[in-house]
C-alpha positions as CSV (number, residue, x, y, z in Angstrom):
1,X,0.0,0.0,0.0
2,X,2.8,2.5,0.9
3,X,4.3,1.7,-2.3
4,X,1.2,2.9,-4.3
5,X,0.7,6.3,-1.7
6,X,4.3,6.7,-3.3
7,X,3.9,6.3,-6.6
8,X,0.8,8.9,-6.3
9,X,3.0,11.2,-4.5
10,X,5.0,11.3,-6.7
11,X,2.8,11.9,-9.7
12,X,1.3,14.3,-8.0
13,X,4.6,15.9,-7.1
14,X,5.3,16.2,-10.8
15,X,1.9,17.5,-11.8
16,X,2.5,20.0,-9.9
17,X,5.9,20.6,-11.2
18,X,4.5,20.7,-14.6
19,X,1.6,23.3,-13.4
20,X,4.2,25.4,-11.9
21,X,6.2,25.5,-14.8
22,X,3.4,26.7,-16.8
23,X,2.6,29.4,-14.7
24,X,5.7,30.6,-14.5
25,X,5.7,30.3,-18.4
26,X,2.5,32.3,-18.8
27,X,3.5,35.1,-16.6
28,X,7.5,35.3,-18.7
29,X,5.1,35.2,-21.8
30,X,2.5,37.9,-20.5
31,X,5.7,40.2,-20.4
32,X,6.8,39.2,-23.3
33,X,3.4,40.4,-25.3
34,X,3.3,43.6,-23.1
35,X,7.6,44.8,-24.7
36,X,7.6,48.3,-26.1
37,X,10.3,47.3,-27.4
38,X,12.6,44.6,-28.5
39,X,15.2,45.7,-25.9
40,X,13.0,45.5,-23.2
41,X,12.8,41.2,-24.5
42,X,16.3,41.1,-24.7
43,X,17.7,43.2,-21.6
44,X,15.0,43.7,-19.3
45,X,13.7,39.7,-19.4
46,X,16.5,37.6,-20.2
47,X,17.2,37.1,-16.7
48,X,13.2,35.9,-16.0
49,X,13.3,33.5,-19.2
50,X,17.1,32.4,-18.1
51,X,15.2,30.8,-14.3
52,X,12.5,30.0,-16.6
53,X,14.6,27.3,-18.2
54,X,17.0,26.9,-15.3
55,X,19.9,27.9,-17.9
56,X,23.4,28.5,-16.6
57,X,23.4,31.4,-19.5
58,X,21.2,32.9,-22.1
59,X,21.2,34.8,-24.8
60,X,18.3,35.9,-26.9
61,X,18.7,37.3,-30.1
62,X,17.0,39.6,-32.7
63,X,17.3,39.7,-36.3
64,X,18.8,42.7,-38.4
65,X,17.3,42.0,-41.6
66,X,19.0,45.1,-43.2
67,X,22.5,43.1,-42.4
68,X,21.2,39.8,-42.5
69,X,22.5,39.4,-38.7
70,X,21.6,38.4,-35.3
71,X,22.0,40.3,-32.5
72,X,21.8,40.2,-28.8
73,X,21.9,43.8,-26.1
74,X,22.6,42.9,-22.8
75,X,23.9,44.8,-19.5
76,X,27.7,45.0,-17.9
77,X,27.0,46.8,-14.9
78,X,25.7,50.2,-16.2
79,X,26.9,49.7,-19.9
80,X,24.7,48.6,-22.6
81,X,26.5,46.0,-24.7
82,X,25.7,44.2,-28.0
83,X,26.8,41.1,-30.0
84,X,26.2,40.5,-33.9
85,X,26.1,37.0,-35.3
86,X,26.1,36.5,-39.2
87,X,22.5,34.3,-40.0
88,X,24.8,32.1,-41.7
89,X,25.6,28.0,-41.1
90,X,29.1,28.5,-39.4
91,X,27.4,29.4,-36.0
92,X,25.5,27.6,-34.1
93,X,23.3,30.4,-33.9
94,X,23.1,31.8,-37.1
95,X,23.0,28.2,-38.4
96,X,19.2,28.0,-36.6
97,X,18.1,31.1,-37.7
98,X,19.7,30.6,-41.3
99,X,17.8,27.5,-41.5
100,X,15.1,28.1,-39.0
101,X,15.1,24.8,-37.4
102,X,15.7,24.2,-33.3
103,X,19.1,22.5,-33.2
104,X,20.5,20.7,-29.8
105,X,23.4,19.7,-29.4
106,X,24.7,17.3,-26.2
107,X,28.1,18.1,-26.8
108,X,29.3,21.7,-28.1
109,X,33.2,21.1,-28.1
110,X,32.6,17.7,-29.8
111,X,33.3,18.6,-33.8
112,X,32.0,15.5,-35.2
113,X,28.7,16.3,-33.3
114,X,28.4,19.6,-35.0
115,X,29.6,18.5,-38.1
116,X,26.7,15.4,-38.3
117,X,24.6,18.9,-38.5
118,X,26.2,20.8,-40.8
119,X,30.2,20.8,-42.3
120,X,30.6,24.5,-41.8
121,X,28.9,24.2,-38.3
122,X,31.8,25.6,-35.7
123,X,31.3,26.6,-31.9
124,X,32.7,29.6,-31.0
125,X,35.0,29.3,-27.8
126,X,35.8,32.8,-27.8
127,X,32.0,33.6,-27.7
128,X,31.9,31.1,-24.0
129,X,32.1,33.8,-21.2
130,X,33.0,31.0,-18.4
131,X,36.1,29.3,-20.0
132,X,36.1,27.2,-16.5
133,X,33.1,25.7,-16.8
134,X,32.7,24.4,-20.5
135,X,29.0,24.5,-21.9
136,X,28.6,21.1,-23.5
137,X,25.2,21.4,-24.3
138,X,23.4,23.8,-26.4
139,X,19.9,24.6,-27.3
140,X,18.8,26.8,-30.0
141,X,15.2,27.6,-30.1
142,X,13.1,29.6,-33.1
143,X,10.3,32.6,-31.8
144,X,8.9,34.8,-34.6
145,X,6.9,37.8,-34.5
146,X,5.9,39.7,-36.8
147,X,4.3,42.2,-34.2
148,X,6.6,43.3,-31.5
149,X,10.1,42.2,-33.0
Protein backbone atom coordinates (compact mmCIF):
# COMPACT_ATOMS: atom_id res chain seq x y z
CA UNK A 1 0.00 0.00 0.00
CA UNK A 2 2.76 2.46 0.90
CA UNK A 3 4.33 1.69 -2.32
CA UNK A 4 1.16 2.87 -4.31
CA UNK A 5 0.72 6.27 -1.71
CA UNK A 6 4.29 6.72 -3.34
CA UNK A 7 3.87 6.32 -6.59
CA UNK A 8 0.77 8.88 -6.35
CA UNK A 9 2.96 11.20 -4.54
CA UNK A 10 5.04 11.27 -6.73
CA UNK A 11 2.75 11.92 -9.73
CA UNK A 12 1.32 14.32 -7.98
CA UNK A 13 4.57 15.87 -7.14
CA UNK A 14 5.27 16.20 -10.84
CA UNK A 15 1.86 17.47 -11.77
CA UNK A 16 2.46 19.96 -9.86
CA UNK A 17 5.87 20.64 -11.25
CA UNK A 18 4.53 20.72 -14.62
CA UNK A 19 1.59 23.31 -13.42
CA UNK A 20 4.22 25.38 -11.92
CA UNK A 21 6.22 25.51 -14.82
CA UNK A 22 3.44 26.74 -16.80
CA UNK A 23 2.57 29.45 -14.66
CA UNK A 24 5.69 30.62 -14.50
CA UNK A 25 5.69 30.34 -18.37
CA UNK A 26 2.53 32.25 -18.76
CA UNK A 27 3.47 35.10 -16.55
CA UNK A 28 7.49 35.29 -18.73
CA UNK A 29 5.09 35.18 -21.81
CA UNK A 30 2.46 37.88 -20.46
CA UNK A 31 5.68 40.21 -20.42
CA UNK A 32 6.78 39.22 -23.31
CA UNK A 33 3.40 40.43 -25.34
CA UNK A 34 3.35 43.64 -23.05
CA UNK A 35 7.64 44.80 -24.68
CA UNK A 36 7.65 48.33 -26.06
CA UNK A 37 10.33 47.26 -27.41
CA UNK A 38 12.64 44.58 -28.52
CA UNK A 39 15.22 45.66 -25.89
CA UNK A 40 13.05 45.50 -23.22
CA UNK A 41 12.77 41.20 -24.50
CA UNK A 42 16.30 41.13 -24.72
CA UNK A 43 17.67 43.23 -21.63
CA UNK A 44 15.00 43.72 -19.31
CA UNK A 45 13.66 39.74 -19.43
CA UNK A 46 16.48 37.60 -20.22
CA UNK A 47 17.22 37.05 -16.75
CA UNK A 48 13.19 35.95 -15.98
CA UNK A 49 13.30 33.55 -19.18
CA UNK A 50 17.07 32.37 -18.09
CA UNK A 51 15.23 30.82 -14.29
CA UNK A 52 12.49 29.96 -16.56
CA UNK A 53 14.55 27.33 -18.22
CA UNK A 54 16.99 26.90 -15.32
CA UNK A 55 19.87 27.92 -17.85
CA UNK A 56 23.37 28.54 -16.61
CA UNK A 57 23.35 31.44 -19.49
CA UNK A 58 21.19 32.95 -22.12
CA UNK A 59 21.16 34.78 -24.85
CA UNK A 60 18.28 35.91 -26.87
CA UNK A 61 18.68 37.26 -30.06
CA UNK A 62 17.04 39.62 -32.70
CA UNK A 63 17.30 39.67 -36.30
CA UNK A 64 18.79 42.71 -38.40
CA UNK A 65 17.32 41.99 -41.59
CA UNK A 66 19.03 45.08 -43.18
CA UNK A 67 22.50 43.14 -42.44
CA UNK A 68 21.19 39.82 -42.46
CA UNK A 69 22.47 39.36 -38.70
CA UNK A 70 21.59 38.44 -35.33
CA UNK A 71 21.98 40.35 -32.55
CA UNK A 72 21.79 40.22 -28.83
CA UNK A 73 21.87 43.75 -26.14
CA UNK A 74 22.62 42.90 -22.78
CA UNK A 75 23.88 44.82 -19.48
CA UNK A 76 27.73 44.99 -17.94
CA UNK A 77 26.98 46.78 -14.92
CA UNK A 78 25.67 50.23 -16.22
CA UNK A 79 26.86 49.70 -19.92
CA UNK A 80 24.68 48.64 -22.62
CA UNK A 81 26.48 45.99 -24.65
CA UNK A 82 25.67 44.17 -27.97
CA UNK A 83 26.84 41.06 -29.97
CA UNK A 84 26.23 40.49 -33.88
CA UNK A 85 26.14 36.97 -35.34
CA UNK A 86 26.13 36.47 -39.22
CA UNK A 87 22.52 34.25 -39.99
CA UNK A 88 24.83 32.06 -41.72
CA UNK A 89 25.57 28.00 -41.11
CA UNK A 90 29.11 28.55 -39.44
CA UNK A 91 27.42 29.42 -35.98
CA UNK A 92 25.46 27.64 -34.09
CA UNK A 93 23.26 30.43 -33.86
CA UNK A 94 23.07 31.76 -37.10
CA UNK A 95 22.97 28.20 -38.39
CA UNK A 96 19.23 27.98 -36.56
CA UNK A 97 18.09 31.14 -37.72
CA UNK A 98 19.67 30.59 -41.33
CA UNK A 99 17.76 27.45 -41.47
CA UNK A 100 15.11 28.15 -39.04
CA UNK A 101 15.05 24.80 -37.44
CA UNK A 102 15.74 24.22 -33.34
CA UNK A 103 19.06 22.47 -33.17
CA UNK A 104 20.47 20.65 -29.79
CA UNK A 105 23.41 19.67 -29.42
CA UNK A 106 24.67 17.35 -26.22
CA UNK A 107 28.06 18.11 -26.76
CA UNK A 108 29.27 21.66 -28.13
CA UNK A 109 33.15 21.07 -28.07
CA UNK A 110 32.58 17.71 -29.83
CA UNK A 111 33.26 18.56 -33.83
CA UNK A 112 32.04 15.52 -35.16
CA UNK A 113 28.73 16.30 -33.28
CA UNK A 114 28.41 19.59 -35.05
CA UNK A 115 29.60 18.54 -38.11
CA UNK A 116 26.67 15.44 -38.31
CA UNK A 117 24.60 18.91 -38.49
CA UNK A 118 26.21 20.76 -40.83
CA UNK A 119 30.22 20.83 -42.34
CA UNK A 120 30.63 24.47 -41.79
CA UNK A 121 28.87 24.18 -38.32
CA UNK A 122 31.81 25.63 -35.71
CA UNK A 123 31.28 26.60 -31.94
CA UNK A 124 32.74 29.64 -31.01
CA UNK A 125 35.00 29.31 -27.83
CA UNK A 126 35.79 32.82 -27.80
CA UNK A 127 31.98 33.63 -27.72
CA UNK A 128 31.92 31.13 -24.03
CA UNK A 129 32.06 33.81 -21.15
CA UNK A 130 33.05 31.04 -18.43
CA UNK A 131 36.10 29.32 -19.98
CA UNK A 132 36.15 27.19 -16.48
CA UNK A 133 33.08 25.71 -16.81
CA UNK A 134 32.67 24.40 -20.51
CA UNK A 135 28.96 24.55 -21.89
CA UNK A 136 28.65 21.11 -23.47
CA UNK A 137 25.20 21.44 -24.27
CA UNK A 138 23.38 23.78 -26.39
CA UNK A 139 19.93 24.57 -27.33
CA UNK A 140 18.79 26.81 -30.05
CA UNK A 141 15.16 27.64 -30.09
CA UNK A 142 13.14 29.56 -33.12
CA UNK A 143 10.32 32.64 -31.79
CA UNK A 144 8.89 34.81 -34.56
CA UNK A 145 6.90 37.79 -34.55
CA UNK A 146 5.90 39.69 -36.79
CA UNK A 147 4.34 42.25 -34.18
CA UNK A 148 6.63 43.25 -31.46
CA UNK A 149 10.10 42.21 -32.97
Amino acid sequence: MSLLKTSKETRLEKLQNKLEFYEKLKHVTNKINSAKNVDEILIDLNKDIQRLFNADRLTIYAVDTLHNELYSRYMIGAELNESRLPIYPSSLSGYSAYTLDTININDVYNEMELKEINVELNFDKSRDERPDTEPDKFLSLLCASTTSC
